[in-house]
C-alpha positions as CSV (number, residue, x, y, z in Angstrom):
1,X,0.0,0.0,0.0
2,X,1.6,3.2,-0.8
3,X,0.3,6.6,-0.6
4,X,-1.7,8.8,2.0
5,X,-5.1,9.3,3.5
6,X,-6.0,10.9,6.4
7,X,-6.0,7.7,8.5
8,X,-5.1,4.4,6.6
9,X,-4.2,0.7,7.6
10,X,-3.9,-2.3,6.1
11,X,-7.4,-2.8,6.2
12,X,-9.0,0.8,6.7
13,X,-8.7,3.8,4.8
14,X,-10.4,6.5,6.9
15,X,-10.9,10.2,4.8
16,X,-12.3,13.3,6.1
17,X,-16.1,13.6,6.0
18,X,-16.2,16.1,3.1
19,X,-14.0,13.9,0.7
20,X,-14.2,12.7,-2.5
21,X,-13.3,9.0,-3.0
22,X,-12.7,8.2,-6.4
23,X,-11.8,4.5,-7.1
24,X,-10.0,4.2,-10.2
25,X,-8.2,1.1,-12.3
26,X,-8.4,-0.2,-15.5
27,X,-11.4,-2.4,-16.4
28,X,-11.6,-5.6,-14.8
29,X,-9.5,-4.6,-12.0
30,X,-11.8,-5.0,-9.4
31,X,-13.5,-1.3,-8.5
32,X,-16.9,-2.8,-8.4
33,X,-16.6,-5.7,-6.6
34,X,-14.4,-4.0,-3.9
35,X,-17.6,-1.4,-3.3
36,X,-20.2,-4.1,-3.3
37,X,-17.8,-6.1,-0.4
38,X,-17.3,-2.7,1.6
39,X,-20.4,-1.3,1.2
40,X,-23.0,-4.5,0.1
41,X,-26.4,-2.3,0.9
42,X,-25.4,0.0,-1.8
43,X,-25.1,3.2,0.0
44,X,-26.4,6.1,-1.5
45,X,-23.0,7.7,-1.1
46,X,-21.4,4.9,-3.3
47,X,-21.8,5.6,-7.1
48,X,-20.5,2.9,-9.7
49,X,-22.0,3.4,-13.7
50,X,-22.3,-0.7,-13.2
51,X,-25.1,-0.5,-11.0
52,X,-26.7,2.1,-13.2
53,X,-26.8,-0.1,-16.3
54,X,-28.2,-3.1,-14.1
55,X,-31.1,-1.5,-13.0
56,X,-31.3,0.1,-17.0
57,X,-30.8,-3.3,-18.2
58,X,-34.4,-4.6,-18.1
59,X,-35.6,-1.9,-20.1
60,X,-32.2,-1.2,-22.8
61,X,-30.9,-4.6,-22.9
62,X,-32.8,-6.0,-26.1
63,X,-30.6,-2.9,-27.7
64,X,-26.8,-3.7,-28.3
65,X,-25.1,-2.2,-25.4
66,X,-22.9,0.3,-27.4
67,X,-26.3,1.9,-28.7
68,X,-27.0,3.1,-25.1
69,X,-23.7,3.7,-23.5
70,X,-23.1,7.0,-24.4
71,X,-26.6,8.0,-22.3
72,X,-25.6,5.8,-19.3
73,X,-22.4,7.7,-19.1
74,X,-23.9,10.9,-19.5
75,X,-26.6,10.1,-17.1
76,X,-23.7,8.4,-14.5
77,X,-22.1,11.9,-14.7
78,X,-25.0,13.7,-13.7
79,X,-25.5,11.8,-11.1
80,X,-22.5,12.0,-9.7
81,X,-22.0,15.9,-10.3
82,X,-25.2,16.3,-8.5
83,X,-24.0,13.9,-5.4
84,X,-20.9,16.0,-5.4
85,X,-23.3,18.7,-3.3
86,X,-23.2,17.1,-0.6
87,X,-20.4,14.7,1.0
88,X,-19.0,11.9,1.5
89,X,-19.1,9.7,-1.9
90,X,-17.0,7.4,-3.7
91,X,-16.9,7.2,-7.1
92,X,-16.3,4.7,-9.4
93,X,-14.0,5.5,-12.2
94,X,-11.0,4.1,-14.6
95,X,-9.5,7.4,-14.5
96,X,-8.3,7.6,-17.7
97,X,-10.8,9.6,-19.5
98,X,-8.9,13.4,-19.3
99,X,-12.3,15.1,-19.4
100,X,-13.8,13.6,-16.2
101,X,-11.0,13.9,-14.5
102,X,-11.2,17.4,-14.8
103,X,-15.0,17.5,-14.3
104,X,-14.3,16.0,-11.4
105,X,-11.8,18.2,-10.0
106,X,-14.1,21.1,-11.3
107,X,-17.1,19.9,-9.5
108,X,-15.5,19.4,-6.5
109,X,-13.8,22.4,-6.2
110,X,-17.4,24.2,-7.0
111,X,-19.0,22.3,-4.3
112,X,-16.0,22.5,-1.5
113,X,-15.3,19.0,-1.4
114,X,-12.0,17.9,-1.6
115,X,-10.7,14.6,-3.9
116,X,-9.1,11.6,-3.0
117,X,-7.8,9.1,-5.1
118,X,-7.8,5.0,-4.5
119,X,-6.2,3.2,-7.2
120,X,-6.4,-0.1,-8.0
121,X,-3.1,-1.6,-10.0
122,X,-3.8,-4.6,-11.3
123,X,-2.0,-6.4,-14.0
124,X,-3.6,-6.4,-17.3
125,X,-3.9,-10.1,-17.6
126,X,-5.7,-10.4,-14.3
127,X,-7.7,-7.0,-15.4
128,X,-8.7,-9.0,-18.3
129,X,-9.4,-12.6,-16.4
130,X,-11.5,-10.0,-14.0
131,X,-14.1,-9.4,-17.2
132,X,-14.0,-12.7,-18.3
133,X,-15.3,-13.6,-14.7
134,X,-18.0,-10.8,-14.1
135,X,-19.2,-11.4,-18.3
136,X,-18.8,-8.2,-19.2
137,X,-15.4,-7.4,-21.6
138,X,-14.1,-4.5,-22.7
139,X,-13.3,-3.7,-26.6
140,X,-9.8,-4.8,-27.1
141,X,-8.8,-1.0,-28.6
142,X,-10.9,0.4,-25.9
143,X,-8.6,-2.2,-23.3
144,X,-5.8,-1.1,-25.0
145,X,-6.5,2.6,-24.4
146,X,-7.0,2.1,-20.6
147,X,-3.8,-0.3,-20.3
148,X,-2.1,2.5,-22.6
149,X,-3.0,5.5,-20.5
150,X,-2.4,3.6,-16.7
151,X,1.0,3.5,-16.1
152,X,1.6,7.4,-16.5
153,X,-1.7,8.2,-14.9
154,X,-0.3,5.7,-11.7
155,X,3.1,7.7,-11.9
156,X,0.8,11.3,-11.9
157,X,-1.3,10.4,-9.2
158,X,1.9,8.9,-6.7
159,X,4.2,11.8,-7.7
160,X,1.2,14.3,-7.5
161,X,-2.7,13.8,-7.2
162,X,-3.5,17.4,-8.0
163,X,-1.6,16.2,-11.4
164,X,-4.2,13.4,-12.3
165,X,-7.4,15.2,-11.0
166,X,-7.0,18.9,-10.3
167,X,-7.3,19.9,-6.2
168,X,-6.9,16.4,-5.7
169,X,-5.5,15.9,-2.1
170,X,-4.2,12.2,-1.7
171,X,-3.8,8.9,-3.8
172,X,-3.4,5.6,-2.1
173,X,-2.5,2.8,-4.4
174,X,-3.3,-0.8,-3.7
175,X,-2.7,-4.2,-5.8
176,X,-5.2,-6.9,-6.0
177,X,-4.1,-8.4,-2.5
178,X,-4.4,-4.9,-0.7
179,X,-7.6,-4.5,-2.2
180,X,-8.8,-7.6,-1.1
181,X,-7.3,-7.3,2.7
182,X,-9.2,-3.8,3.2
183,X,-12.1,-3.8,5.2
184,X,-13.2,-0.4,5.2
185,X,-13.1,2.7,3.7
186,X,-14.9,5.8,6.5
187,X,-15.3,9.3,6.4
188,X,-14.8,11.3,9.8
């Protein structure tokens, strides 16, 4: 585990309670499955675009998911920018999509909130075995894009978070086996 947070363990990361958590990796690393362990009744202060397309599915899934994509994004965004108002959330995010980063950063500084990274570094192999388990894989130029963009984006965010997501305040990293040794993440 490398990085800071305002209190963090081996199996706690504690942030303060007007923070911005946003959980970042490359597909198939393990974002939502980490949130659905820490927090399994779905807290309304836990946003992942995953659980927005479940609950879409019934009604968009006879479509071709790339037909309706764009709108879940674009609704997930507003969702979030909204839940930005008030605090604490964590947000689900790969992190390597230069304009949310900074609508991120934007929104949070708007709102007061400050940002706080948790990034997940996982292997792209296991990142890959990750959507072959959960049945949901990413494009291979798309995966290749993400894979692409991590390593510098890893390097921003450890050397300096404001760097990967402006006003950003802290990055923790964690591999697969520090992911799956924390317990919680809490807001004081």
């Amino acid at each position: 585990m490398t990085g800071t947070a305002d209190t963090m363990t081996a199996e706690e990361l504690t942030y303060p309670s007007d923070s911005v958590v946003v959980l970042a990796g490359i597909p198939g690393a393990g974002k939502s499955t980490l949130l659905d362990r820490l927090f399994p009744e779905h807290s309304d202060r836990v946003y992942d675009s995953g659980r927005l397309r479940d609950r879409w599915m019934p009604v968009f899934g006879v479509l071709p998911y790339p037909w309706w994509r764009p709108l879940l994004h674009l609704t997930y965004y507003a969702i979030v920018l909204n839940a930005m108002r008030t605090g604490p959330l964590v947000v689900h995010d790969c992190a390597t999509r230069p304009w949310v980063r900074r609508l991120i950063g934007w929104r949070a500084r708007q709102t007061g909130r400050t940002v706080h990274l948790l990034l997940l570094d996982v292997p792209d192999d296991l990142a890959r075995d990750g959507q072959q388990a959960r049945g949901r894989v990413v494009r291979k130029g798309s995966m290749a894009t993400h894979c692409r963009r991590w390593p510098q984006l890893l390097d921003q965010a450890v050397a300096d978070p404001a760097e990967l997501i402006p006003g950003a305040a802290s990055a923790v990293v964690l591999d697969r086996d520090q992911a799956n040794r924390l317990e919680a993440i809490s807001f004081r």
